[in-house]
N, C-alpha and C positions, 0 to 999 in steps of 0.2 A: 548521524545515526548509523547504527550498523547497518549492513545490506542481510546480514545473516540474520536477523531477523521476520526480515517479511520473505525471502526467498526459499529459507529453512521451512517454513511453514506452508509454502507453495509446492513444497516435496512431500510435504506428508500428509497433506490434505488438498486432494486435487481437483476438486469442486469448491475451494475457496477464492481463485479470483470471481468466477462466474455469481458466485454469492453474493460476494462483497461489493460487485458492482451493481448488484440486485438490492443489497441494505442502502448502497449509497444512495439509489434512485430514490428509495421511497421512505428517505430521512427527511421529514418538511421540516425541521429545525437545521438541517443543511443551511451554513452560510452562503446567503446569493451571492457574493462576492465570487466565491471559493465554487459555489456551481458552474456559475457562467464559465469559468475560467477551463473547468473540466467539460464544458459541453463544448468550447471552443479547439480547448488540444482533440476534442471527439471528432472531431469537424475532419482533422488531420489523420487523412487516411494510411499514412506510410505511417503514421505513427503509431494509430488503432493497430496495425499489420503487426509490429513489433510488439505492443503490448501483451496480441492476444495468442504468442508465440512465446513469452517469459514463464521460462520454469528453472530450477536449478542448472540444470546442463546450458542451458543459453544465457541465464542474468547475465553473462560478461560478453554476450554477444551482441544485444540491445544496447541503443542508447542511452544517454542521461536523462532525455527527457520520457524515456519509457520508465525506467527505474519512478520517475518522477510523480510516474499516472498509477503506476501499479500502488506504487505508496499510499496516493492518493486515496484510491481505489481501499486499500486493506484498511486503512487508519483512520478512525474519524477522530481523535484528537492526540497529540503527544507536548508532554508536558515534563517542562525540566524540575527536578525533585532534588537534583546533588551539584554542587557548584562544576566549574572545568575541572578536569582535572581527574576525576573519577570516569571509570569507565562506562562507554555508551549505556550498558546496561544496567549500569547501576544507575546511570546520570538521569537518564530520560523513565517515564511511566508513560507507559504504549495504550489508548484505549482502542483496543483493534472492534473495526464493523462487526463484524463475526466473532466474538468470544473465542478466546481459544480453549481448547478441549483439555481435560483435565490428563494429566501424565497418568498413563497406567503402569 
């Protein structure tokens, strides 16, 4: 998936991780699977550190496994629409936590 997608949107709306981790918490249709897994990378405090440090100017300064949780964190499902071959943004259909805000 592209990274400019969920980073892009971390730059123009700066109350969206802290949102999004607020939608994820209080989605009870949340897969337990897919919780557990996020309460566990929580657990990892060098990792929380990095997360809650990701903005455009730093995404290339964070980990893989931060990139990982912020995704997490923003996306509650993404879904392939266009076979390989096509571009991320045409290929994949993003249902982001937070709605994203209409272009003015």
């Amino acid at each position: 998936m592209d990274a400019g997608a969920g980073h892009g949107r971390l730059g123009r709306e700066p109350n969206l991780l802290a949102e999004s981790i607020r939608a994820m918490r209080a989605d009870e249709a949340m897969d337990r699977d897919d919780r557990a897994e996020m309460l566990e990378n929580e657990s990892d405090l060098s990792l929380m550190r990095e997360v809650m440090i990701v903005a455009p100017d730093t995404w290339g300064e964070v980990s893989e496994e931060a990139h990982h949780m912020v995704f997490g964190y923003l996306i509650k499902q993404i879904s392939p629409v266009a076979p390989l071959g096509f571009p991320d943004a045409q290929r994949f259909q993003i249902m982001w936590r937070i709605p994203e805000l209409p272009a003015a």
